[in-house]
C-alpha positions as CSV (number, residue, x, y, z in Angstrom):
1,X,-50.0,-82.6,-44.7
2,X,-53.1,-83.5,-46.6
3,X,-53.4,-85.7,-48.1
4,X,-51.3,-87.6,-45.6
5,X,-48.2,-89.7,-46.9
6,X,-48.6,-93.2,-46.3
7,X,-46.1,-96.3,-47.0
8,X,-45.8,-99.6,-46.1
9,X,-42.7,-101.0,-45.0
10,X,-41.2,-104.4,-45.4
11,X,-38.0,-106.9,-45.0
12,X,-36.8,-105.0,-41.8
13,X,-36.0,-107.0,-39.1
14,X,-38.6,-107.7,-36.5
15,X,-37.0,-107.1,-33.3
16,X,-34.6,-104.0,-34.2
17,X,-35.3,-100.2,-33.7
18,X,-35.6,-97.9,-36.7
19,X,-36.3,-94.7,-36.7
20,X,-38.1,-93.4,-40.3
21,X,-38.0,-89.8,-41.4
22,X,-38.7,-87.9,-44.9
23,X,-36.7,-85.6,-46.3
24,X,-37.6,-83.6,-48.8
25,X,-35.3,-82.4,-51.7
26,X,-35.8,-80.1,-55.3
27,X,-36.1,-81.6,-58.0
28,X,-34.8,-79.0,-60.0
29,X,-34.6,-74.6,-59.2
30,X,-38.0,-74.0,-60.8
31,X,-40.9,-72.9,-59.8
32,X,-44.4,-74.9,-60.6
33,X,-47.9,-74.0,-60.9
34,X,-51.0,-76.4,-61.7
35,X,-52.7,-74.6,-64.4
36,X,-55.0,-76.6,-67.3
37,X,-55.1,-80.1,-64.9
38,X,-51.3,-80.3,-65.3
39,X,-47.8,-78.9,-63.5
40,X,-46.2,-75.9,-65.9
41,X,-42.8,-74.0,-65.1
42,X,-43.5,-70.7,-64.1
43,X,-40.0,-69.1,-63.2
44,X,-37.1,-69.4,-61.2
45,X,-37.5,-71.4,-57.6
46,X,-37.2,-69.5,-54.6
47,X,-33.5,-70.3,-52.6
48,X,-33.4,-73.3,-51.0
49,X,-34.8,-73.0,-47.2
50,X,-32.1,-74.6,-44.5
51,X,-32.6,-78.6,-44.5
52,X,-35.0,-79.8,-42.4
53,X,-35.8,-83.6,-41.6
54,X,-39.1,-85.0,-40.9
55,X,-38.9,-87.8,-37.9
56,X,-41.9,-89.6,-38.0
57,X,-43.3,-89.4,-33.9
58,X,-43.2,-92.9,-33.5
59,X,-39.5,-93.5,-33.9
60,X,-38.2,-95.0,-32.8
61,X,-40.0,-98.4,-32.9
62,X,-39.5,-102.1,-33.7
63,X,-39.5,-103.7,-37.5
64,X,-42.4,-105.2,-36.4
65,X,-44.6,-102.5,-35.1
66,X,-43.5,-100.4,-38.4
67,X,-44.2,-103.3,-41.1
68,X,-47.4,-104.1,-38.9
69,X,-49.5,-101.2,-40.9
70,X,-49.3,-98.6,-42.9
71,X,-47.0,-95.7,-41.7
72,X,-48.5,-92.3,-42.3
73,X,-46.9,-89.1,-42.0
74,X,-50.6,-87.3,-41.1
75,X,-48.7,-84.7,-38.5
76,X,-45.9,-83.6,-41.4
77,X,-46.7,-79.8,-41.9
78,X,-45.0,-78.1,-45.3
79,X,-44.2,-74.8,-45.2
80,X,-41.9,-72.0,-46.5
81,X,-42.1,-69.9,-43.2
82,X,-38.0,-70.6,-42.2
83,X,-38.8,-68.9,-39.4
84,X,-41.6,-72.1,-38.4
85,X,-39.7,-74.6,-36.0
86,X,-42.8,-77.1,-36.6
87,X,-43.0,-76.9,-40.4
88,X,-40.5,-78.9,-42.8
């Protein structure tokens, strides 16, 4: 995904394992499009694609390796090809 999601993670403790994923949900069943530098409704959303979640290739890891740096999700590909097994 560009540009990559980044976050920084805090107050987990140091010597578990977490594992960190993204999901990603609709806000609402419309449809966007950027158009005069801001978001405008343009229709009804497609139907919702099967859920997919996102685990982040490091996972899973201790609270001390994540909170260490930033935690990007650079390999997270979107898509709205259900038939892509890579894509989310």
């Amino acid at each position: 995904m560009f540009p990559p999601f980044k976050v920084r993670v805090s107050g987990l403790d140091k010597k578990a394992k977490y594992i960190l994923l993204m999901d990603i949900v609709a806000a609402d069943d419309c449809r966007y499009k950027f158009h005069n530098s801001r978001w405008m409704v343009a229709g009804k959303a497609d139907p919702e694609m099967p859920k997919r979640m996102y685990i982040h290739p490091d996972s899973p890891a201790t609270g001390e390796q994540w909170m260490a740096k930033p935690v990007a999700f650079h390999k997270l590909k979107l898509t709205n090809n259900i038939s892509d097994k890579h894509g989310f």
